[in-house]
Structures are given as structure tokens and as C-alpha cells.
C-alpha positions in Angstrom: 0.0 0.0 0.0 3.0 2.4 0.7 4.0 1.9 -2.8 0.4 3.2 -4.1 0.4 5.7 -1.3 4.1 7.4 -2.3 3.7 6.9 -6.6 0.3 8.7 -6.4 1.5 12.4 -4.5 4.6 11.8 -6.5 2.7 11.5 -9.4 0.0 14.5 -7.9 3.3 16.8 -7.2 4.4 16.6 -11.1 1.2 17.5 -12.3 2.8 21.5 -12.5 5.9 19.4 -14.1 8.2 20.1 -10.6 8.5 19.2 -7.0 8.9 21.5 -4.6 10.6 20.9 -1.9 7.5 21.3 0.4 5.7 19.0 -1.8 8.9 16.3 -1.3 9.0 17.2 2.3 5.2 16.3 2.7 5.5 13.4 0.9 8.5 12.1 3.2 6.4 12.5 6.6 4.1 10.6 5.1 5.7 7.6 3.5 9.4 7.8 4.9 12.8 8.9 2.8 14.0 5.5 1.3 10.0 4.6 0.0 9.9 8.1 -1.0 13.3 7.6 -2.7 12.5 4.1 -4.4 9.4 5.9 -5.9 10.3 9.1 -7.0 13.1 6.5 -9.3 10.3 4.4 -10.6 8.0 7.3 -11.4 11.1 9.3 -13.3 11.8 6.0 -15.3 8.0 5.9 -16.2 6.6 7.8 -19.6 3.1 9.3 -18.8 1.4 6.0 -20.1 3.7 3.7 -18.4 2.9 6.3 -15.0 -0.9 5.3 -15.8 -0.5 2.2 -16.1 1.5 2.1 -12.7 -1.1 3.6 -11.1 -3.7 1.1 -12.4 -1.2 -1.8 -11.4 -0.7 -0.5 -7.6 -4.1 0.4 -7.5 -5.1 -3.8 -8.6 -2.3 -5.2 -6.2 -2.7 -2.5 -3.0 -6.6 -1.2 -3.5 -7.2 0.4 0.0 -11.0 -0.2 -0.3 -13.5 3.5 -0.5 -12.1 4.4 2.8 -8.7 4.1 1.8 -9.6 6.2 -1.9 -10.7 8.7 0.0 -7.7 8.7 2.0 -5.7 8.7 -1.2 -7.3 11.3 -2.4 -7.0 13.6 0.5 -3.9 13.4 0.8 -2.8 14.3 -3.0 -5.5 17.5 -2.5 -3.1 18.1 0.7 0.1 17.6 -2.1 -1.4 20.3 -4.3 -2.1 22.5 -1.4 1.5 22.4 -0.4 3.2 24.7 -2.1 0.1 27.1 -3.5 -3.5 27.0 -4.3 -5.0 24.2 -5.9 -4.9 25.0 -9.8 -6.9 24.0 -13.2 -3.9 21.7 -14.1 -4.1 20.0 -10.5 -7.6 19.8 -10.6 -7.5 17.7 -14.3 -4.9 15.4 -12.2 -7.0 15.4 -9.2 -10.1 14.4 -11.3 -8.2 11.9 -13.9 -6.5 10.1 -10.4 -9.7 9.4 -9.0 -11.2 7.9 -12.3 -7.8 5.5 -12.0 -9.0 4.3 -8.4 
């Protein structure tokens, strides 16, 4: 589940195309350094496809149950609110990653 957890707000924090370091520093209190580390890898090896596709193969293997997608989900909102206001482009990711769960 802490694979899911870290790809999705690494995958939330690109949607501007950068992570900020408040976005990385969120992320890390809420999955630890080394699973932050080992994701932020995978997800920068991954082509935007391949990054969907990831996120549908996490989501078949780890699926959290409603509870847990709502958890997922707010915490990316709480990755977009990091470093600013939540945007048009974060809100297209927003809605696009809860159509994956």
C-alpha cells in the first residue's frame, strides 16, 4: 500500500511538471525517505502512459477499499495544497487520479 500511497502524490506533485521541496518534504512524513526515494526512481523511469499504467497496477495489487480512496485522495488534495493553491492543471490530475482508483 505504501508503494500506491508514495507513486500517487509523486505523481499529484508533477502534475505543475516540478517538486517542490514542500511538496517532497510532505510526501517524506508521510511515507518515509527511502519509500519516497525508491518511488520518485520508478516514477522518473516511467513515460506518462507507463505512469498510468503504474497507477492502475498498484491500485489492482494495494486497492485500499472506498475508505482508503478517499484517504488517497486527501492526501494528493493536501500535495497540491502544499506549495500554493489548488490550480486548473491540478484539478484535471485530481479528477483523472480518482477515475484510476
Amino acid at each position: 500500500y505504501s508503494d500506491l500511497k508514495a507513486y500517487l502524490m509523486i505523481f499529484a506533485a508533477f502534475a505543475d511538471n516540478e517538486l517542490s521541496e514542500k511538496e517532497k518534504e510532505f510526501i517524506i512524513s508521510k511515507v518515509g525517505k527511502p519509500e519516497f526515494q525508491k518511488m520518485l526512481e520508478v516514477y522518473k523511469d516511467d513515460s506518462d502512459l507507463e505512469a498510468i499504467s503504474r497507477v492502475e497496477q498498484l491500485r489492482n495489487e494495494f486497492f485500499p477499499g472506498e475508505k482508503g480512496k478517499e484517504d488517497l485522495l486527501n492526501l494528493i488534495t493536501e500535495v497540491f495544497n502544499c506549495d500554493h493553491e489548488f490550480d486548473a492543471l491540478e484539478n484535471m490530475v485530481y479528477h483523472g487520479i480518482r477515475k484510476l482508483l
